[in-house]
C-alpha positions as CSV (number, residue, x, y, z in Angstrom):
1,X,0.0,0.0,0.0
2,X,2.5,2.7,0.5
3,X,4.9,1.5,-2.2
4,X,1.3,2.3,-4.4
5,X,0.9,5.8,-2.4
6,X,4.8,6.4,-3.1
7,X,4.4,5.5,-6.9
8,X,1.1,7.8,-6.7
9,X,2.9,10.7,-5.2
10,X,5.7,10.7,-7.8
11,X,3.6,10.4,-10.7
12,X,1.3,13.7,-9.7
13,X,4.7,15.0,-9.0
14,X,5.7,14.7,-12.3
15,X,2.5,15.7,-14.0
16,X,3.2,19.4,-12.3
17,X,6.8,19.6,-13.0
18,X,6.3,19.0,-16.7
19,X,3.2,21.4,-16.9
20,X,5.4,23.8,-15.9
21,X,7.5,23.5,-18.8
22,X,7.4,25.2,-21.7
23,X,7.6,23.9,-25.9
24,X,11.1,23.9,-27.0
25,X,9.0,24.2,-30.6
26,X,8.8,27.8,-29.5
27,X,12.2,28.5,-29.5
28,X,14.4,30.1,-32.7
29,X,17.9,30.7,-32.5
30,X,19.2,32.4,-35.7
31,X,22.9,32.8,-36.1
32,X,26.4,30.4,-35.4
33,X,26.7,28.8,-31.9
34,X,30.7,29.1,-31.7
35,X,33.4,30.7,-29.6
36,X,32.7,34.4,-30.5
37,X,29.2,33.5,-32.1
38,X,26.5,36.1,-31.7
39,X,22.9,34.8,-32.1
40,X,19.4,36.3,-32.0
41,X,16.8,34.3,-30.1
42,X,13.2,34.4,-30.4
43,X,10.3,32.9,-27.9
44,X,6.8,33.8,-28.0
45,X,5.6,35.5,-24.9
46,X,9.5,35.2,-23.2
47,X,8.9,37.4,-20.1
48,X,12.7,37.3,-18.7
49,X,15.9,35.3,-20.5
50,X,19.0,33.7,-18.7
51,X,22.4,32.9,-20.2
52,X,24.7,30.9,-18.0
53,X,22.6,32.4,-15.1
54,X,23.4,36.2,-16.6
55,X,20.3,38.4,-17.2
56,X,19.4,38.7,-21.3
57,X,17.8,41.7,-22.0
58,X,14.4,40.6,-24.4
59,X,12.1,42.8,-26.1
60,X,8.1,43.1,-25.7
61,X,8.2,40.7,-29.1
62,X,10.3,38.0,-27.3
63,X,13.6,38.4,-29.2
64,X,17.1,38.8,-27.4
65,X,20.9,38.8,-28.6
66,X,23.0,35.7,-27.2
67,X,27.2,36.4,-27.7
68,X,30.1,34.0,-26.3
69,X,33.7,34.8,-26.1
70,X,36.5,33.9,-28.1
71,X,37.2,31.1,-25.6
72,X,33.6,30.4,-23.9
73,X,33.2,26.6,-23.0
74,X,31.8,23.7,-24.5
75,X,28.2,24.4,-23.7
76,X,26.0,27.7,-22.3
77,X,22.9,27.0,-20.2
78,X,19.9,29.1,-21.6
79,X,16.7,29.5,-19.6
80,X,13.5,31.6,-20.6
81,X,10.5,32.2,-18.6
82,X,7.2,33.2,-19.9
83,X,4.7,35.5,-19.0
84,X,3.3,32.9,-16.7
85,X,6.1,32.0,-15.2
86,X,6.3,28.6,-16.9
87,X,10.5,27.6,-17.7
88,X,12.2,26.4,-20.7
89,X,15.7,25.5,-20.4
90,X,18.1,24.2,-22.8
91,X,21.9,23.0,-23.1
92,X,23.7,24.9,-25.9
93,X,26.6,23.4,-27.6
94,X,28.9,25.8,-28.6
95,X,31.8,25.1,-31.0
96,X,35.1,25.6,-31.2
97,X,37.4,27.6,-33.4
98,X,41.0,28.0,-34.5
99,X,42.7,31.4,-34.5
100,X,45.3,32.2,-36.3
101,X,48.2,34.1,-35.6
102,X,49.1,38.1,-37.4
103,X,52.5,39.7,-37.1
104,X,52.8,43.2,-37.5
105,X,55.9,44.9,-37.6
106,X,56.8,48.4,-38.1
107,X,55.1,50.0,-35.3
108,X,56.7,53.0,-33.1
109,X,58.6,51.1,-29.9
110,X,56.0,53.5,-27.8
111,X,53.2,52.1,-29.3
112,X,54.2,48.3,-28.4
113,X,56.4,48.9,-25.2
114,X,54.5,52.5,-23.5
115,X,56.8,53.9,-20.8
116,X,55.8,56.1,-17.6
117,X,54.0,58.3,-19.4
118,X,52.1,56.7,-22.1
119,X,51.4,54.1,-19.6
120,X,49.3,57.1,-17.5
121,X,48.0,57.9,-20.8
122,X,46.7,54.6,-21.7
123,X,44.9,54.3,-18.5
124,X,42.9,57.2,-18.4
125,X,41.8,56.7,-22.0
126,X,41.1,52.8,-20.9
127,X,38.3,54.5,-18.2
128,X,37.3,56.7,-20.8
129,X,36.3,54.0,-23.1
130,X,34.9,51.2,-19.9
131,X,33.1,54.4,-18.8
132,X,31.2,54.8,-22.3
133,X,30.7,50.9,-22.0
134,X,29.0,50.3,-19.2
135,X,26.1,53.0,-20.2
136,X,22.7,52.2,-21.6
137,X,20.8,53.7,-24.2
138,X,16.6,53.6,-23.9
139,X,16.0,51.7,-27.1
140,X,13.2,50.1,-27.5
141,X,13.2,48.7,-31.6
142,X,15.1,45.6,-31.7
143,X,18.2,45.8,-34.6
144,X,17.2,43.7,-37.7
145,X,19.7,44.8,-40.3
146,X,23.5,45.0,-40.0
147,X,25.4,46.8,-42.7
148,X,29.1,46.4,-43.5
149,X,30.7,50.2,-42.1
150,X,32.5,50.6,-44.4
151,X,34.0,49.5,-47.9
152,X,37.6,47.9,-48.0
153,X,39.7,45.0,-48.0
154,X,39.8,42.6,-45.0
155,X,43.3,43.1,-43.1
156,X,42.8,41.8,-39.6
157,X,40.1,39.0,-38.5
158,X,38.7,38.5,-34.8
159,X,40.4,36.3,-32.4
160,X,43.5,36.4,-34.4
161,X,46.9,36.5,-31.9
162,X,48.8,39.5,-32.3
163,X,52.6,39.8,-32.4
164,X,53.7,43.2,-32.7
165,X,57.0,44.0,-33.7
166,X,57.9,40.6,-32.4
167,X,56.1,40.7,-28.9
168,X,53.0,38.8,-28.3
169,X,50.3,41.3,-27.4
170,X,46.4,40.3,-26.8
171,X,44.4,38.5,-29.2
172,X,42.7,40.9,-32.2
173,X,39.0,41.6,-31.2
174,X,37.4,42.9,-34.0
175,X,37.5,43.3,-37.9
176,X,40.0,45.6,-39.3
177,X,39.2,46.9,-42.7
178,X,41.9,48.5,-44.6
179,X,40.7,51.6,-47.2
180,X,41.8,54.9,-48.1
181,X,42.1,58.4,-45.4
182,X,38.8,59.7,-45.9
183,X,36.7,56.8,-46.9
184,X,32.7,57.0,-45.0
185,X,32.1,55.1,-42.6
186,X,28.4,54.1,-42.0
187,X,26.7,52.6,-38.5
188,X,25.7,49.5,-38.7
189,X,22.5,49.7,-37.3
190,X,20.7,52.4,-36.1
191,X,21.6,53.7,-32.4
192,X,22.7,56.4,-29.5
193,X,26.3,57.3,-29.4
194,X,27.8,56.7,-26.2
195,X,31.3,57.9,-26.9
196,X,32.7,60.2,-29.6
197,X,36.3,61.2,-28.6
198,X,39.5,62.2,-30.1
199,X,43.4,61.0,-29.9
200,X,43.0,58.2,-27.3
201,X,46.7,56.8,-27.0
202,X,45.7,53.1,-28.7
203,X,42.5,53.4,-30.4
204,X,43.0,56.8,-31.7
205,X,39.8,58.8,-32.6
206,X,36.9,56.6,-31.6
207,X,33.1,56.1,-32.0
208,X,31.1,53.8,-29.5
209,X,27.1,53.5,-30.5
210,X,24.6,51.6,-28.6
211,X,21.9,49.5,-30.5
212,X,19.9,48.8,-27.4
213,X,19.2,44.7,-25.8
214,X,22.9,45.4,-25.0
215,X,24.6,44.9,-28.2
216,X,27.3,47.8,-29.3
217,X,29.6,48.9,-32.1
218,X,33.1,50.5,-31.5
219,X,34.4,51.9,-34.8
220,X,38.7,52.7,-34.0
221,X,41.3,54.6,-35.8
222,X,39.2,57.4,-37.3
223,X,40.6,60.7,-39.4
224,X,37.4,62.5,-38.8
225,X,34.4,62.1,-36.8
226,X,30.8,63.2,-37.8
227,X,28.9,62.6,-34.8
228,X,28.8,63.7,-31.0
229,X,27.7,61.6,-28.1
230,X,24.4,61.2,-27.2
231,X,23.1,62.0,-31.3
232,X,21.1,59.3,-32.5
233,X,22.1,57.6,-36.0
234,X,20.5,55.7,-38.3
235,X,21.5,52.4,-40.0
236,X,23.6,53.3,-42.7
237,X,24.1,56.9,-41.7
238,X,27.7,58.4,-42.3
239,X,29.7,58.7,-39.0
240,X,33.5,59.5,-39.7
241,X,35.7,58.7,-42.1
242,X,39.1,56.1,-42.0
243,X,41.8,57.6,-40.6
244,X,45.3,56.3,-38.9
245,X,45.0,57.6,-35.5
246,X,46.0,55.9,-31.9
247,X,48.3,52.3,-33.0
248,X,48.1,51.5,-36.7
249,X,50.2,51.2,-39.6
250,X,48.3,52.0,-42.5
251,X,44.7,53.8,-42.6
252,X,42.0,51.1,-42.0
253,X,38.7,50.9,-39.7
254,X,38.5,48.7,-36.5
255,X,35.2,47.8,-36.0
256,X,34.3,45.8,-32.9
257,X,30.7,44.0,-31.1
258,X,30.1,44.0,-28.1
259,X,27.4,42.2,-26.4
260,X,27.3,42.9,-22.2
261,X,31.1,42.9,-21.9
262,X,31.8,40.4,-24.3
263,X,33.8,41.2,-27.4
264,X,32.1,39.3,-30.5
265,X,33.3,38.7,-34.2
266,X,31.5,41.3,-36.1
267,X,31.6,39.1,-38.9
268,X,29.1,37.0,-37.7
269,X,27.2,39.5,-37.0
270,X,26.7,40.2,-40.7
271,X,25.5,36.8,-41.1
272,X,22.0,37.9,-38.8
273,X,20.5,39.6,-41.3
């Protein structure tokens, strides 16, 4: 009799667990689930969204940005909730890459081995720029369109190890597109400026635009700059031009994703549209 009332109890058990649950048939990722992958998600009715425990910002609509790092792990635990409270969760396999290594020589020694003074330099400016990044724009459209910024051959890839002037630096972060002083560059999305700022030691002149569900765009190494912060921009809309400022050799844009604090390969990004 009470194995029957135990057997009883666990079955009703059950039954309110798994009504509790919520379709995986609801769920669309769209987008490569790799080291340095950014995807969109989509769920019906998703009231709040958890990545590896971290809070997902979602919009009315149900769609949310994941990102993982150039070295994230194996597998990323993603957990929705619904309007009613009712959980989904789901083990995401995320793949590996290879990264190759650049050498770039030819650099000024300051540039690759700062002293005393450059070093106080290059911390201020590295405020400046975590400053910009940890503010958030009220923007309530979801980005569905990325655009290229600007027009150019490919010189540097993401996750690429640096060795400059024969010293191994950190690994690249972001796309490096090599074209003319003076070429337009465009935003890739429309969004608030955070940071618009000239002659920072490394980056040079630099843009940093917010796109809102905490997804940004730094564009690095600019000769002019078009916007001021706080402006709001369109997708497509002309920001600066190329330019050689802060550590570079030749005149090329740097464009980096963020999503949260994690640095993403803009090139996938492209791939969302």
């Amino acid at each position: 009799m009470v194995n029957f009332l135990v057997k009883i109890f666990f079955a009703l058990s059950l039954s309110i667990i798994f009504s509790h649950n919520i379709s995986a048939n609801n769920l669309q990722l769209k987008g490569e689930l790799t080291q340095g992958g950014i995807v969109v998600g989509f769920y019906e009715n998703a009231k709040k969204v958890f990545l590896d425990k971290k809070n997902v910002a979602v919009s009315d609509r149900g769609y949310f940005f994941l990102g993982f790092s150039r070295k994230h792990k194996k597998t990323a635990l993603l957990k929705i909730f619904d309007n009613n409270n009712n959980v989904y969760s789901q083990e995401l396999h995320i793949k590996s890459r290879k990264y190759h290594t650049q050498r770039i020589d030819g650099l000024p020694k300051k540039k690759v081995q700062p002293g005393p003074k450059e070093l106080k330099k290059i911390k201020a400016d590295y405020k400046i720029l975590k400053d910009a990044l940890r503010k958030k724009a009220k923007i309530n459209i979801f980005p569905e369109k990325f655009l290229m910024p600007v027009k150019g051959r490919i010189s540097g890839v993401y996750g690429s190890q640096r060795i400059l002037n024969g010293i191994k630096k950190n690994p690249h972060m972001g796309l490096d597109i090599a074209a003319p002083i003076g070429t337009p560059i465009q935003s890739t999305t429309p969004g608030k400026v955070l940071l618009a700022v000239n002659d920072l030691f490394y980056t040079g002149n630099t843009i940093i635009i917010d796109h809102g569900y905490e997804l940004k765009s730094i564009y690095i190494h600019l000769d002019k700059i078009y916007v001021q912060e706080n402006d709001l921009v369109k997708e497509g809309q002309e920001i600066g031009t190329v330019g050689m400022t802060g550590r570079a050799t030749g005149p090329h844009l740097h464009w980096g994703i963020y999503w949260k604090n994690t640095k993403v390969d803009p090139n996938l990004l492209l791939l969302l549209k």
